[in-house]
N, C-alpha and C positions, 0 to 999 in steps of 0.2 A: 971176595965179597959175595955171599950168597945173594939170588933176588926172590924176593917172595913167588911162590908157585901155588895156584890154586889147583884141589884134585878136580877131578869132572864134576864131582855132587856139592863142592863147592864153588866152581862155578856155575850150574845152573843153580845153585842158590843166591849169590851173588847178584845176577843179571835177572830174576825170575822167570826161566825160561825154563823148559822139559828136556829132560836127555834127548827127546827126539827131534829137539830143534836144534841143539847141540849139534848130535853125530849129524844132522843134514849140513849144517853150513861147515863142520869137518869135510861133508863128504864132495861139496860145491866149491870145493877149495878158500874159504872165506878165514878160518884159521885154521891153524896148523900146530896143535900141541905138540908139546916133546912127550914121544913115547919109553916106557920103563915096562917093556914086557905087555901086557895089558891095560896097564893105568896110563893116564891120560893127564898132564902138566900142563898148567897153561902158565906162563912169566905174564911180564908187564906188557909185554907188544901184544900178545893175545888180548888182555882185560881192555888196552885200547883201543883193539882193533872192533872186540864186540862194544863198546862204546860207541864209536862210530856206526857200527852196524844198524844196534837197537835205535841211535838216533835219524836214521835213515831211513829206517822204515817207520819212523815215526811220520815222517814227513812226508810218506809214501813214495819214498826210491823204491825201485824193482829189488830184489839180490844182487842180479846181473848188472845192472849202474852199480852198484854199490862195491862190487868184485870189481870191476874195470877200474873205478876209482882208487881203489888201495894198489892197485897195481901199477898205476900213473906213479903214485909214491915212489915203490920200488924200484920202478923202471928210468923215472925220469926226474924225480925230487918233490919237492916240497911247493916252489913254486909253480909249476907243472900242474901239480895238484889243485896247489889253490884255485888256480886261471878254470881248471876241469869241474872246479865246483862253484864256481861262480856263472858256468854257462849249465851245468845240472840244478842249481835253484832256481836261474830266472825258468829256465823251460816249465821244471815243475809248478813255482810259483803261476806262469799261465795256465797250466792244467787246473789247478787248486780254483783258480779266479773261474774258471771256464764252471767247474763244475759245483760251484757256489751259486753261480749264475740259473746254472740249470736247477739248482734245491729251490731259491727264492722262485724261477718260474713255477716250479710243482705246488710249491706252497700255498701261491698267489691261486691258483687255478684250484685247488684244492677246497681254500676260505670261499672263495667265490659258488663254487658247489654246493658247501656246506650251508651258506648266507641261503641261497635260492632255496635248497629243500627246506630250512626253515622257514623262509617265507612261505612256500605251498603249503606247510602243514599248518603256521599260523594263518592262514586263505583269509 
């Protein structure tokens, strides 16, 4: 049974991503196409793998979390895995709170600037 393979420029079309962000996470070890010469295959573990990927940096994982986590897979399973990302969200989650915290203070300090020079200029 054959599995669907995507070539390189159908995967960065797929995922909307640049050849150069491609060969970098090629090159970071994040996936690993099967190579034919010069072209470049990616199967079903690749397209999951950049799944994963793009959703982690969505949520602002480093690469390097994000590499150490698929590697937990390989190396140690599934539940492994899970336990690994359930202590990489809450962490992040504190980060995210931390630096929400810090926008609403800029914010606040910000309005508060803007209020006062408009009071001086309406004097």
């Amino acid at each position: 049974m054959s599995e669907t393979r995507l070539s390189f420029k159908e995967m960065c079309a797929k995922f909307e991503v640049t050849p150069r962000t491609l060969r970098y996470y090629e090159y970071i070890e994040l996936l690993t196409p099967e190579r034919q010469g010069r072209s470049r295959f990616y199967g079903p573990r690749e397209v999951a793998r950049m799944t994963l990927i793009l959703r982690g940096r969505k949520f602002g994982f480093q690469l390097e979390e994000i590499r150490q986590w698929l590697l937990i897979y390989e190396h140690e399973g599934t539940e492994a895995q899970m336990k690994a990302w359930i202590d990489m969200a809450n962490r992040q989650l504190a980060e995210l709170t931390e630096q929400r915290q810090q926008l609403d203070d800029a914010m606040d300090e910000l309005k508060q600037l803007r209020d006062q020079t408009q009071r001086t200029l309406d004097g």
